[in-house]
C-alpha positions in Angstrom: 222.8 201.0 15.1 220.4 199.3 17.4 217.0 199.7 17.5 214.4 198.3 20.0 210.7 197.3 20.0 208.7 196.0 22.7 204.8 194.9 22.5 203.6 193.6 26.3 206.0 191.0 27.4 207.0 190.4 23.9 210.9 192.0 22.1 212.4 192.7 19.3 216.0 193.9 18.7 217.4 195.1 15.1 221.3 195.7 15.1 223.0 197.1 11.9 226.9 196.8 11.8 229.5 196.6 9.3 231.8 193.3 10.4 235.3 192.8 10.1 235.5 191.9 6.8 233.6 194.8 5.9 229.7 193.7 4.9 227.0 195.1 6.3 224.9 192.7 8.5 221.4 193.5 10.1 221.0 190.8 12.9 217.3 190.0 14.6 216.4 188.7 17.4 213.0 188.2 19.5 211.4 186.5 22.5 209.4 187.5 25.2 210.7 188.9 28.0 209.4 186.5 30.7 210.1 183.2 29.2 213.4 180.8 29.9 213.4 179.9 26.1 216.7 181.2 24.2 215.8 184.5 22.0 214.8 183.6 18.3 217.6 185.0 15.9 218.2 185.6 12.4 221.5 187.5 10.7 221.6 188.9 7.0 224.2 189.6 5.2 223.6 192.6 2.8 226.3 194.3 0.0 225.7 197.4 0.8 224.9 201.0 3.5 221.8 201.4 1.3 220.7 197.6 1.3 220.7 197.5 5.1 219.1 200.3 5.6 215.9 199.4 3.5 216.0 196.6 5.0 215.6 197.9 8.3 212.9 200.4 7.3 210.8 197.8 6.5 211.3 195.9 9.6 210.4 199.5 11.5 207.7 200.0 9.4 206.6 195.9 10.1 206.7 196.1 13.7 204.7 199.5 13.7 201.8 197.5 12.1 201.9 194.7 14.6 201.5 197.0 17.2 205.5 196.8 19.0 206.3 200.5 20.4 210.3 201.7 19.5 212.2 201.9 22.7 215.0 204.8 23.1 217.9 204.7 21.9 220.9 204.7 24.8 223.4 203.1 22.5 226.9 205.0 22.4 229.2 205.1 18.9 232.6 204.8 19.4 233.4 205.4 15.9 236.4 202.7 15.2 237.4 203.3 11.7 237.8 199.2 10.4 
């Protein structure tokens, strides 16, 4: 899943994947749009579906407050069963 905010000329992206290995990982990043600085990122490694998805509930829910608008999503699931 990937989910995208934007607030003026300011980002943020949430992905949620399951990695090789099998955990589930939410990654974060964030910058501004207009600026030649690198993008700001964080990864977290969670144990479980239900864990990530919490957690990225309350980074919706975060980002509403702050004002950031969720972009559409244009994203397409290929659905490879690791």
């Amino acid at each position: 899943m990937i989910l995208r905010w934007k607030k003026d000329n300011e980002y943020f992206i949430v992905r949620m994947y399951r990695d090789l290995i099998g955990d589930w990982v939410v990654s974060q990043s964030w910058g501004h749009s207009y600026n030649h600085k690198p993008p700001s990122y964080r990864k977290t490694v969670v144990s479980s579906y239900d864990e990530a998805r919490t957690l990225v509930r309350a980074i919706r829910k975060q980002k509403k407050a702050k004002g950031f608008r969720l972009m559409d999503r244009k994203e397409v699931q290929l659905g490879f069963a690791f």
